[in-house]
C-alpha positions in Angstrom: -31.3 1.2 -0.2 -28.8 4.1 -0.9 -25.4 2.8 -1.8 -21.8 3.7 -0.2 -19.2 5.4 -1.8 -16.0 5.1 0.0 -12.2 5.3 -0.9 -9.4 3.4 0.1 -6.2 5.4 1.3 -2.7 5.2 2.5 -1.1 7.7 4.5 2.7 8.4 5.4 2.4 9.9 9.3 5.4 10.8 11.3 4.9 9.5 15.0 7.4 11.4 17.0 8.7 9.5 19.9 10.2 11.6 23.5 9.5 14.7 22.4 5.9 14.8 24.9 3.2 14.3 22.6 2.9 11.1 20.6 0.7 11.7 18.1 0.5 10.7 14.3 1.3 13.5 12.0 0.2 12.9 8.9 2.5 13.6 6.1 0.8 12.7 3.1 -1.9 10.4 1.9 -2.5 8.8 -1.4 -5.5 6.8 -3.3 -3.5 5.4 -6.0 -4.9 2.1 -7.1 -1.1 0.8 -7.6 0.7 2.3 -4.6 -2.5 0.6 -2.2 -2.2 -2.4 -3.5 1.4 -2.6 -3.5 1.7 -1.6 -0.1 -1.4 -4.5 0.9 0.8 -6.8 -0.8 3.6 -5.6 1.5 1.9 -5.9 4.6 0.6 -9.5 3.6 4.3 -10.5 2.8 5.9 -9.0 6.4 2.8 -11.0 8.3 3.8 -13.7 6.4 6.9 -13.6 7.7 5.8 -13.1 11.4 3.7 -16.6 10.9 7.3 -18.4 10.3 8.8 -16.9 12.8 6.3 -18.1 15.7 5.8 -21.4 13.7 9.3 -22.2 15.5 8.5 -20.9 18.4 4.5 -21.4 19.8 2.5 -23.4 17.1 -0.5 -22.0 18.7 0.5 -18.0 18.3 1.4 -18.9 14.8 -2.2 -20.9 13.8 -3.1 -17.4 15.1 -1.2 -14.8 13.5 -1.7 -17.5 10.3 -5.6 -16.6 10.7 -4.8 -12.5 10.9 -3.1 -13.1 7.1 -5.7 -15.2 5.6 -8.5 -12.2 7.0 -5.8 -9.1 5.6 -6.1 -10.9 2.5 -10.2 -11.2 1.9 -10.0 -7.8 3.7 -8.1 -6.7 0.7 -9.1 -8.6 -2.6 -12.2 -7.0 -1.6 -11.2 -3.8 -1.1 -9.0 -3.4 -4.4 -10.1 -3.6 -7.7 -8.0 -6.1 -9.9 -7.4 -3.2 -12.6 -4.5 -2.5 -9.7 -2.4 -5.4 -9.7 -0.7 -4.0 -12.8 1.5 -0.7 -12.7 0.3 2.4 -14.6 2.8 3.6 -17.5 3.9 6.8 -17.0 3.2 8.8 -20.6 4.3 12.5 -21.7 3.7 13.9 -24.6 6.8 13.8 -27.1 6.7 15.9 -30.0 7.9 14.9 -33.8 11.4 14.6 -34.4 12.9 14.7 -30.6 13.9 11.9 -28.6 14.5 11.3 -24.7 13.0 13.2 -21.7 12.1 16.2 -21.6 14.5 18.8 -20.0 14.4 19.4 -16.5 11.6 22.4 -16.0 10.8 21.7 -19.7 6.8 21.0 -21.0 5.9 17.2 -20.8 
C-alpha cells in the first residue's frame, strides 16, 4: 500500500462582501508547524466559548456544538505533530564583538 503525503495549511482569504462576486481571495497561506497549531488552538478556544454560550440557552444545541469541539480536537492532535506546541526561536547570526540587532537592511 503506497503511503500519503499531505500538508496541513492555513490561509488568510479576503471574502469581499456587496461588491457582486463573493468569492474567497486568498491572500496568503502558510505551513508553519507553530502558526497551525496556534491558530487550531484558537479555533478550539472560540468553540469553546460558543458551547457556554448555548449551555444558557438550549442544553441540547450546546451537548451538540460540545461534540463539534471534542471532534476539532482529535481532528487536530492528529493532524499536528507535537514538535509544534512549542514556538521556534528566531536566530541570526551575530558576529564577534557586536551586540543588538542588526541594522535595518543590514546582513543577519
Amino acid at each position: 500500500m503506497a503511503s500519503v503525503e499531505a500538508q496541513l495549511e492555513v490561509q488568510l482569504v479576503y471574502r469581499p462582501h456587496g461588491f457582486g462576486a463573493e468569492a474567497a481571495i486568498p491572500i496568503g497561506t502558510t505551513a508553519d508547524e507553530y502558526l497551525v497549531k496556534t491558530l487550531g488552538n484558537l479555533i478550539v478556544r472560540r468553540a469553546e466559548e460558543e458551547v457556554r454560550f448555548w449551555e444558557g440557552i438550549d442544553s441540547g444545541v450546546a451537548a451538540l456544538k460540545k461534540l463539534e469541539v471534542e471532534r476539532l480536537g482529535r481532528i487536530l492532535a492528529f493532524l499536528l505533530p507535537e514538535s509544534a506546541t512549542e514556538p521556534r526561536p528566531e536566530l541570526r547570526l551575530v558576529k564577534p564583538g557586536t551586540s543588538g540587532p542588526p541594522p535595518p537592511g543590514g546582513p543577519t
